[in-house]
BATORTI-418306 format. One record per residue (C-alpha): y, x, z. Coordinates in steps of 0.25 Angstrom, whole numbers, m for minus. Each point is the difference from the previous one (the first is absolute). Layout:
% BATORTI-418306
Y, X, Z
...
***
This chain:
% BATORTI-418306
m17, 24, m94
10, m4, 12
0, m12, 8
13, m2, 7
5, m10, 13
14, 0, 1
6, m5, 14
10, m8, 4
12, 12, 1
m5, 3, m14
1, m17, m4
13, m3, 7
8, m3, m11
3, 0, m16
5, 16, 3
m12, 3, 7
m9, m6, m10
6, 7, m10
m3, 12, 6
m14, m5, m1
1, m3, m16
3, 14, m1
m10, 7, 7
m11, m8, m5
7, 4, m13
m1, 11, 2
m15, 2, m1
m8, m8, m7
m13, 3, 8
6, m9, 10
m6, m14, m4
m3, m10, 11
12, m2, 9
m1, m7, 14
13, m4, 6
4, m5, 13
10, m11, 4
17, 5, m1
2, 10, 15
13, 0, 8
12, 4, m10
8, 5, 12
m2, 1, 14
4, m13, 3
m8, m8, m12
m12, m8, 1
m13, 5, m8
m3, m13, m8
m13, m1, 8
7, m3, 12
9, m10, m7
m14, m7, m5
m5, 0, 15
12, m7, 4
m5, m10, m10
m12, m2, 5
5, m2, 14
9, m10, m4
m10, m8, m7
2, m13, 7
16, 0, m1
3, m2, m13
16, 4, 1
m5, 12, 5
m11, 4, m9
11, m3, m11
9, 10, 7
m10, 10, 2
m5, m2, m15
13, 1, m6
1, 17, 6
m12, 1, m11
7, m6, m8
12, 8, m2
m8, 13, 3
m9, m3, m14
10, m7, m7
10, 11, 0
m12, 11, m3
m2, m8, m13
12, 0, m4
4, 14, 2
m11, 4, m5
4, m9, m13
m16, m5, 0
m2, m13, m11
m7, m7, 12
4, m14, 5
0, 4, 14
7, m12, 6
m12, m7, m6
m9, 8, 5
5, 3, 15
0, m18, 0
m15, 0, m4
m2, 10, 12
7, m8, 9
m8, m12, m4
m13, 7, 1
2, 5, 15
6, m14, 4
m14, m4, m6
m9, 11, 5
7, m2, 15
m7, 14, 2
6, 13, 8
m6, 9, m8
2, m5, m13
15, m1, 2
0, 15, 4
m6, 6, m13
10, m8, m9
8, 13, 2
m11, 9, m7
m4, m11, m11
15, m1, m4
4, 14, 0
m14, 4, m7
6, m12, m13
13, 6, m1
m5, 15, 0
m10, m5, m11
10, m8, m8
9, 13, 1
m11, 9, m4
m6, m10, m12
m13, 1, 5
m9, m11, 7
m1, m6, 15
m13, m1, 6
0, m6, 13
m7, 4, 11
m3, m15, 5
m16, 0, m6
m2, 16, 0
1, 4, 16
m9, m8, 8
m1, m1, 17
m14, m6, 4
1, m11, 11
4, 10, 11
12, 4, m9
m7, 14, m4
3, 6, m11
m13, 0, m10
3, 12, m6
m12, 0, m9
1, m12, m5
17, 4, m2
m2, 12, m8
m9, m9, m10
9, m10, m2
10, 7, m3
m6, 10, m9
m5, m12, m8
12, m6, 0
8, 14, m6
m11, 4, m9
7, m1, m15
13, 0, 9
8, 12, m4
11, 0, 9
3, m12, 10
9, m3, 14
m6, m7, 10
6, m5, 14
m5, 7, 12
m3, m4, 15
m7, m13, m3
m12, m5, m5
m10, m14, 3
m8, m3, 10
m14, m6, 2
5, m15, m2
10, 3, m9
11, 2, 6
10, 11, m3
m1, 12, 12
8, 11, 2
m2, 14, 6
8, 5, 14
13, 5, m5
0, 11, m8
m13, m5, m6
4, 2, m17
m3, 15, 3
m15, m6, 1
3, m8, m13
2, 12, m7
m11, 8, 5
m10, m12, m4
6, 2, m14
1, 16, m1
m17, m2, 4
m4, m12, m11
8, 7, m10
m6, 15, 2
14, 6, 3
1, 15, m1
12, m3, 10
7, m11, 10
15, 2, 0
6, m8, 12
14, 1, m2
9, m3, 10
14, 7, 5
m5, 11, 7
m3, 16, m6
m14, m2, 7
m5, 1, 14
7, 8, 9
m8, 11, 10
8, m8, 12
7, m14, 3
14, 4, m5
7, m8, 13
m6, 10, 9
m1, 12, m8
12, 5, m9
m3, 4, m12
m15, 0, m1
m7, 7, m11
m6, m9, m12
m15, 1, m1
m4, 2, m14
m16, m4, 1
m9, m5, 11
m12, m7, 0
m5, m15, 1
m4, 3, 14
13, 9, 4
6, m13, m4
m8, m10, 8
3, 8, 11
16, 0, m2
0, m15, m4
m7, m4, 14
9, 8, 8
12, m5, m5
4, 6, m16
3, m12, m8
2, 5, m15
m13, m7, m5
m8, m12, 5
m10, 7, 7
m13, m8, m6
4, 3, m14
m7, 13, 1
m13, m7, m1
m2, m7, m15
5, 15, m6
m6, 8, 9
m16, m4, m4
6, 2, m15
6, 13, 3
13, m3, m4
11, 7, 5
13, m7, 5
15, 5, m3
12, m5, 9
11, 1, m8
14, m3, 2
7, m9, m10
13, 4, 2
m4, 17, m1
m11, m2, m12
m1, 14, m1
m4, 4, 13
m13, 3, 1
m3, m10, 11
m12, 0, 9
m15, 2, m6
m10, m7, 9
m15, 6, m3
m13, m5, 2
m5, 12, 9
6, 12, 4
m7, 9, m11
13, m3, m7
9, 5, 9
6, 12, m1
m1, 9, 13
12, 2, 5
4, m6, 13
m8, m1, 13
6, m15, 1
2, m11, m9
11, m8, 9
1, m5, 12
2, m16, 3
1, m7, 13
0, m14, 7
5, m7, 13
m1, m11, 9
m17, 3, 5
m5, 0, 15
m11, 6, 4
m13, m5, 10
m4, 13, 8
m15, m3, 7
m7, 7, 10
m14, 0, 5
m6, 9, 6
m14, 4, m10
4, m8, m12
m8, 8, m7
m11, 0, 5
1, m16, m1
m5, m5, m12
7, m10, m8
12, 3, 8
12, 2, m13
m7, m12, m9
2, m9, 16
13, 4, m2
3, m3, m14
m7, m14, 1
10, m4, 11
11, 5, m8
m7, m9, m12
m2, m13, 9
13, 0, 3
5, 2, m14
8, 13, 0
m4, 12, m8
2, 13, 2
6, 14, m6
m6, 10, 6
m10, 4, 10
0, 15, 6
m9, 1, 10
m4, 11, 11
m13, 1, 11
4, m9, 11
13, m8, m9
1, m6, m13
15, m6, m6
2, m10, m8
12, 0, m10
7, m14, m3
10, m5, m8
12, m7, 11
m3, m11, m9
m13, m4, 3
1, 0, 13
12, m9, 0
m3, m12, 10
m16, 8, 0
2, 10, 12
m3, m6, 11
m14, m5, m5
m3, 10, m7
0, 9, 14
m7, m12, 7
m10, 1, m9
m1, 15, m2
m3, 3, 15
m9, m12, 1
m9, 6, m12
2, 14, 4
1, 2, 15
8, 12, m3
6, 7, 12
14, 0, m5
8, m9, m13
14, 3, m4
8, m4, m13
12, 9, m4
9, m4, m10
12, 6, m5
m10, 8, m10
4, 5, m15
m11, 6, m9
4, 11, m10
m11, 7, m10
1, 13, m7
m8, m2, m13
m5, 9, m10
m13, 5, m5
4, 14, 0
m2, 0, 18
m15, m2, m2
1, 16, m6
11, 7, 7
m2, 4, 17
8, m4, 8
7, m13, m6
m1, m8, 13
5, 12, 7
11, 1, m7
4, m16, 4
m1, 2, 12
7, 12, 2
12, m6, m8
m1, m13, 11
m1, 9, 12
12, 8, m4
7, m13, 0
m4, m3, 13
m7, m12, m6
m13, m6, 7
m12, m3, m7
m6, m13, 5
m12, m1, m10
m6, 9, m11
m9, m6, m11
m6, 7, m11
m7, m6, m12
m14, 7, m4
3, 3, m12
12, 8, 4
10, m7, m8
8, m4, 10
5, 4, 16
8, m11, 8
5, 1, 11
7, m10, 9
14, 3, 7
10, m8, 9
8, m8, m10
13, 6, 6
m6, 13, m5
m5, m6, m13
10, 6, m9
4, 13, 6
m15, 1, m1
m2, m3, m16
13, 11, m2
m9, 9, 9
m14, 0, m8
8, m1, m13
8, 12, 3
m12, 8, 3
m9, m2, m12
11, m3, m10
14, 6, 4
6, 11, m8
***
């Protein structure tokens, strides 16, 4: 049995669903289908989601709300039609419209999208709609009760043998409709591949898979064929945006493995995400590579910090009091670095310093920014020699100064942080070494 989410690419119009009538088709395993609001059609388009944020914004100016409506309007209209469903639509998109005039709420307005794309993909298939309003609950700080998810919704599918049901939203503790961050229907259907006891979570979307490298920096990188849950968390965090990246976690205590597929190249093979690295075939000393920009780093020195008890958790409580968290923290006898996201530190630097070398009385406090972070993942480095040789062998041949090196205990991961100017010559250099031909 297959659960599958279908994005927005996969959504965006009546040839694209179409698509998505034929691969479900095309096995019958695949029977509860989560589905996300239309994507962009073209570069230039507007993901409906977008158009119903616009909404939302234009709450108190009724011309403009009208205005805004009216492009989700003709968006779901002219996907009914083409798609020849026997669905009043018109009727339909006007109760919507009442309803969010009613509701006056920003998140409900944003998941009209999922709820009238999962309608028509249910009318066209001929099998029922279940919303998600009722099945995903947030408790009062807008959590996800996963638990409490996962038996709502295997109640309400039990004696269901096929269904489609909207993805990115459910209902909060007052009742209320919330929705996920963006990207959030990729959690919908990992909530439903767990209460259901899927054998696999398909997460079609208009990629062949994840890729070993970001594509704009690297050209041509190599597809990977299966990583696992933890490879992935690793990717996601640095930067690799294929999956959502807390959608691992309802499948992952299940066991259930997770397909990216591309709708548009059904008969790729896609990408299999594993629970643990037992799965994975060893081949590569790598996974992929995946990087961020835009951190600073906080370099203090003093002189027998480690003899100085206490000294990092001072540290951090001053980071906490003034509400910045942290990335990273390599540390050394006499010095200790703190990693920060430019972010969080916007309007913050100065007061974090005062406050940093009043608690500490450190000799010396400098912050660095112009930092970018890259991680070389892959469980296979924790059993070869000479993985973190070989990086920094490939960055020195490069010329390319290392400004911080951090490695996980588990040996998953190395990052290392570079000058941004260097940031992509460096990504081409470590790719090179551990995956060129």
């Amino acid at each position: 049995m297959r659960v599958c989410k279908f994005g927005g690419t996969s959504m965006a119009d009546a040839n694209c669903i179409s698509r998505v009538e034929s691969i479900i088709a095309a096995d019958i395993g695949r029977r509860y289908i989560v589905v996300s609001a239309p994507g962009k059609r073209n570069k230039a388009d507007l993901k409906v989601t977008d158009a119903l944020y616009a909404c939302a914004s234009a709450m108190e100016d009724r011309d403009k709300f009208d205005a805004a409506f009216e492009k989700v309007e003709k968006r779901f209209i002219s996907i009914a039609e083409e798609l020849e469903t026997d669905m009043d639509m018109p009727a339909l998109l006007e109760s919507v419209k009442a309803d969010i005039l009613s509701r006056r709420s920003r998140d409900f307005t944003a998941s009209r999208g999922e709820y009238l794309s999962a309608i028509i993909l249910a009318n066209k298939l001929g099998v029922p709609f279940v919303d998600a309003e009722g099945l995903i609950l947030f408790d009062e700080n807008g959590e996800l009760m996963l638990d409490a998810s996962l038996a709502r919704v295997a109640k309400k599918l039990e004696g269901v043998p096929r269904a489609v049901l909207p993805g990115f939203y459910g209902t909060a503790a007052d009742g209320s409709v919330k929705t996920f961050s963006r990207g959030g229907s990729d959690i919908t259907g990992a909530i439903v591949a767990s209460a259901v006891g899927a054998d696999v979570y398909e997460n079609w979307t208009d990629v062949d898979g994840f890729l070993s490298a970001d594509p704009r920096i690297v050209k041509n990188p190599k597809l990977i064929d299966c990583l696992s849950f933890n490879e992935l968390r690793e990717l996601s965090y640095m930067g690799a945006e294929v999956l959502h990246p807390e959608a691992i976690f309802p499948v992952r205590r299940a066991g259930i493995p997770i397909n990216i597929k591309n709708t548009f190249h059904p008969t790729a093979p896609g990408t299999v995400i594993v629970p643990d690295s037992r799965h994975i075939a060893d081949k590569n000393v790598i996974t992929g590579i995946a990087g961020k920009k835009g951190f600073s780093i906080i370099n203090i020195e003093k002189e027998m910090m480690n003899s100085e008890t206490g000294f990092g958790a001072l540290v951090l409580s001053t980071f906490a009091a003034e509400g910045i968290s942290f990335e990273h923290m390599p540390s050394g006898i006499d010095t200790l670095s703190v990693v920060v996201r430019d972010e969080c530190l916007e309007g913050k630097l100065p007061s974090l310093l005062a406050s940093l070398w009043r608690a500490t009385k450190a000799d010396s406090i400098e912050a660095l920014s112009g930092l970018s972070l890259i991680a070389t993942v892959g469980h296979n480095m924790a059993s070869r020699q000479g993985s973190a040789a070989k990086i920094f062998k490939a960055l020195a041949a490069r010329h390319i100064n290392v400004r911080m090196i951090d490695q996980g205990s588990s040996e998953l991961n190395i990052i290392v942080g570079v000058d941004t100017f260097d940031y992509e010559k460096a990504i081409n250099a470590i790719y090179a070494e551990f995956m060129g031909d």
